[in-house]
C-alpha angles and dihedrals in degrees: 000000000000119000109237107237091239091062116099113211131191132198107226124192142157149167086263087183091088127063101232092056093048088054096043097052098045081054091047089043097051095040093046083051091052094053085052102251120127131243130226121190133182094253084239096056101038089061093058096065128078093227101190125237113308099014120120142185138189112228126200121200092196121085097195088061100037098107104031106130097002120131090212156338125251108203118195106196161038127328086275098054090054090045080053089052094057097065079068104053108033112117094028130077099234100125121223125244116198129193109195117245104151127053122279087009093180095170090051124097101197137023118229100265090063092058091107093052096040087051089061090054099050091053094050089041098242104162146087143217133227120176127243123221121236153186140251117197127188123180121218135204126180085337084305116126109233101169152357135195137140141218145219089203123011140353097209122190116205146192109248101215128040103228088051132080122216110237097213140169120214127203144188124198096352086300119110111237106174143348115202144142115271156167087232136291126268119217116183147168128230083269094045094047088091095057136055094336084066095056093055096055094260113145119265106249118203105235101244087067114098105219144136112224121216114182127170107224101215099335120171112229145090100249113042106118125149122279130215108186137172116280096239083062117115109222119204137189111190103189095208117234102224099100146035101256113119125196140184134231114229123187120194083348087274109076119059145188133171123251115210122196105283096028121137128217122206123191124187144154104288118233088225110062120177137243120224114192115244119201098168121043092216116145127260087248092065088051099054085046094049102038096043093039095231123171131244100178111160102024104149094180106115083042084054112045081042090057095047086048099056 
């Protein structure tokens, strides 16, 4: 059936496998019906949730249709859940909106205490979008396309079995930059530059910087350092054939393929980016503080600037 043009429709998903999404989103789903908006669920995840008397939701089975013609998607859950989401959304311009259930929770917008308010702002559409830069990712061997994927946060190559290094080349722009020993390579975007990225030692990039990430996970060699290059750059990981030593491409740590001896990994800016939902305009520093917990004791800048300016 065709949706009429007036209806509203959200996209509503959760990690269902945990209680207090399952509550949450019963609670999200019958107060988004009230206000007279439809909901649309994933038909897995609808029948795990106890929807009271009256409320009613539609339900799709297919992923690749999930969001058509949907103004938005709600996400209640963890980093993964949204990453999750965002299978649903790439290639579309419906924008994610994620309420934190999980811990650091860095793609999320809200935290679930603040459900009844962001509900309210939904309704009276106050909220805004920003795109997300992404990755597309294609494996090569002998000139042959094997495979190809993307990511929101990080293509990461990695060595198959524990008690054995990846040889690997890497490359910028068509041109080799290094060949060294290592645990895998890490190439991120700005959003991805607080995951995994992180944790491997990679530069935290503020969001509205267009960049593409390449850091070396325990590489030995002298020279292995992060890289921060320009979004129109080309990455490359070249895993050398010359011995035995197989690794796998993950990207987002959801989506894999298997990297034979000889294979060749290129990252570049993908032509879909994503759109995460916005509904404060505080800056990406408040964020860190806030999501890190680091302290700032002793900051004395606002004091200051007032005091120059009496």
């Amino acid at each position: 059936m065709t949706p009429s043009p007036r209806e509203r429709r959200i996209l509503l998903t959760a990690h269902t496998g945990r209680e207090e999404a399952r509550i949450i989103a019963t609670q999200v789903a019958t107060a988004l019906q009230t206000h007279g908006l439809v909901v649309r669920m994933l038909e897995e995840e609808a029948r795990d949730l106890e929807l009271p008397p009256g409320c009613e939701v539609e339900t799709v089975e297919a992923e690749d249709a999930a969001a058509q013609d949907c103004e938005l998607v709600l996400v209640l859950g963890g980093d993964g859940t949204i990453l999750r989401a965002a299978e649903l959304t790439h290639g579309t311009t419906t924008p994610l909106l994620g309420v934190n259930l999980g811990h650091v929770g860095f793609l999320a917008e809200a935290e679930s205490e603040d459900v009844e308010k962001l509900i309210g702002m939904v309704v009276d559409r106050h909220y805004s979008s920003e795109e997300r830069l992404t990755l597309d990712v294609t494996v090569y061997r002998d000139k042959e396309v094997v495979g190809s994927t993307w990511a929101l946060n990080e293509a990461t190559v990695e060595k198959a079995a524990r008690q054995r290094m990846l040889e690997v080349v890497v490359e910028v722009d068509n041109r080799p930059l290094s060949r060294f020993g290592c645990d895998g390579v890490v190439c991120a975007t700005p959003t991805g530059s607080t995951a995994y990225n992180f944790s491997a030692g990679g530069p935290i990039v503020w969001p509205g910087v267009e960049a593409l990430l390449m850091v070396p996970i325990s590489a030995h060699a002298l020279f292995a350092r992060p890289l921060v290059v320009a979004p129109t750059s080309v990455l490359a990981v070249e895993v050398l054939d010359r011995t035995d030593a197989t690794g796998v491409l993950w990207c987002d740590g959801r989506r894999a393929v298997d990297l034979p001896p000889g294979a060749r990994i290129e990252v570049r800016r993908g032509r879909s980016p994503v759109r995460l939902v916005r509904l404060h305009e505080a800056p990406f520093t408040d964020r860190l503080v806030a999501k890190f917990g680091l302290s700032v004791e002793g900051w004395r800048g606002a004091a200051e600037r007032r005091r120059r300016e009496a």
